[in-house]
C-alpha positions in Angstrom: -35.8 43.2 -98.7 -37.4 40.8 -100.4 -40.2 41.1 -103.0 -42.9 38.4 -103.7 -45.5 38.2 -106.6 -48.0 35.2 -106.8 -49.9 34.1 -110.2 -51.6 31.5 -111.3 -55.0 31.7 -109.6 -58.5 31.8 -111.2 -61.7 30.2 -111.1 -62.0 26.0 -111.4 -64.6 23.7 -110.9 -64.2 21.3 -108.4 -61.9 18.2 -108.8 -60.0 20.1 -111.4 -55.7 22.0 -111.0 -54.4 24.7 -111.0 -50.3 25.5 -110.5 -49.7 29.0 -108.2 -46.5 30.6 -108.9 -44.9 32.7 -106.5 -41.5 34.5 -108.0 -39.3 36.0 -105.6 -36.4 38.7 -106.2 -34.2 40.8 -103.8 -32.5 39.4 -100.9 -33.3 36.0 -101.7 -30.0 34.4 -100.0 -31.2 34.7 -96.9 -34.2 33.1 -97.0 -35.0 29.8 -95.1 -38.5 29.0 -95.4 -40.8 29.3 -98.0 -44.2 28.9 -97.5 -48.7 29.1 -98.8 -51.2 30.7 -97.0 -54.6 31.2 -97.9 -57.7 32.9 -96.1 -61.0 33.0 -96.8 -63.0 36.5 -95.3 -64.1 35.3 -92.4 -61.9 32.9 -91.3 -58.6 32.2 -89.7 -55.8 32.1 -92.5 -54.5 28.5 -92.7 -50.7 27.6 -93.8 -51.1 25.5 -96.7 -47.4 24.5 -96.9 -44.1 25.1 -95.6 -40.9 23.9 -97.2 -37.1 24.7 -96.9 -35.4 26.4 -99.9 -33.6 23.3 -100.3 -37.0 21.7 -100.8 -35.4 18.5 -98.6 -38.4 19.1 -95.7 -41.7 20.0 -97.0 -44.6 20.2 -94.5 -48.7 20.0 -95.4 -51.7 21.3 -94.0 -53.7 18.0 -92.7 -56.8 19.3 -95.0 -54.7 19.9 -98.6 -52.3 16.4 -97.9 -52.0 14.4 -100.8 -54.0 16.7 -103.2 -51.0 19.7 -102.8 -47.4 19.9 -104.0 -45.1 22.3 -102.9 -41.8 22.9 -104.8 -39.2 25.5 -106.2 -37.2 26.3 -109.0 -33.9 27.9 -107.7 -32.7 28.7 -111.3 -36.0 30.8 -111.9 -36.5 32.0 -108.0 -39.5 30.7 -108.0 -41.6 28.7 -106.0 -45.0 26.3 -106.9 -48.2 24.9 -105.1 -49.8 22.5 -107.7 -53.3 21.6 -106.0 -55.2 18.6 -107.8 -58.7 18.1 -106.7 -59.6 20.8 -105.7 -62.6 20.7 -103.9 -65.6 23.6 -103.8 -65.0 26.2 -100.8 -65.6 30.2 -100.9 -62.8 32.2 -102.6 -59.7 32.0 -101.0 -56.4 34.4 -100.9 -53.3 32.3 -101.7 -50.4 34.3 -100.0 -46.7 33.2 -99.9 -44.3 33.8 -97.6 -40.8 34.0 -97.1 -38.8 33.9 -93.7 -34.9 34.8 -93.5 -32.3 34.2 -91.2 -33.2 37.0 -89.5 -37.0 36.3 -89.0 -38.1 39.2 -91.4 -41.6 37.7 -92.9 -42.0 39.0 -96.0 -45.6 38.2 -97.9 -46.8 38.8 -101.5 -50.1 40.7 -102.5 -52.1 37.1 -103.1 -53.8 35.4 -105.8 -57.2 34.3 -105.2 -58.4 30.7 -106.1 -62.3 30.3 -106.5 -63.4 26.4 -106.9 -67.2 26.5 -108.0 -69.2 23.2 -107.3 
């Protein structure tokens, strides 16, 4: 099993940052993919990012390239998005995931990200 718990969200005005943490603990070895979702009520959830533990291939949503970094911390077993200008949208859910060798998708509880106009 593996537990995830994400922090770091809050309410920003638009162009501004903010860094989402998402520690991870348990069964961490077997974990391949790390990755950000977020979903806004109403709408489809959209993966934000996907990256291997490694960090070596790191994939973006089209709408978030260039403004999003994804990257871990092995040492701390944690992972990061750092979003810079963020731009105004309805409160969103930032999820992450984790994928193992064995497909189990394991999610954390979410961190919601509100960027006011």
């Amino acid at each position: 099993q593996v537990q995830l718990v994400e922090s770091g969200g809050g309410l920003v005005q638009a162009g501004g940052s903010l860094r989402l943490s998402c520690a991870a603990s348990g069964t961490i070895s077997r974990i391949n993919y790390m990755s950000w979702y977020r979903q806004t009520p109403g709408k489809q959830r959209e993966l934000v990012a996907r990256m291997t533990v490694d960090g070596v291939s790191i994939n973006y949503a089209d709408s978030v390239k260039g403004r999003f970094t994804s990257s871990g911390d092995s040492a701390k077993n944690t992972v990061y998005l750092q979003m810079n200008s963020l731009k105004p949208a309805a409160p969103a859910v930032y999820s992450c995931t984790a994928l193992s060798t064995f497909l189990s998708h394991y999610w954390g509880p979410g961190t919601q990200v509100t960027v006011s106009s």
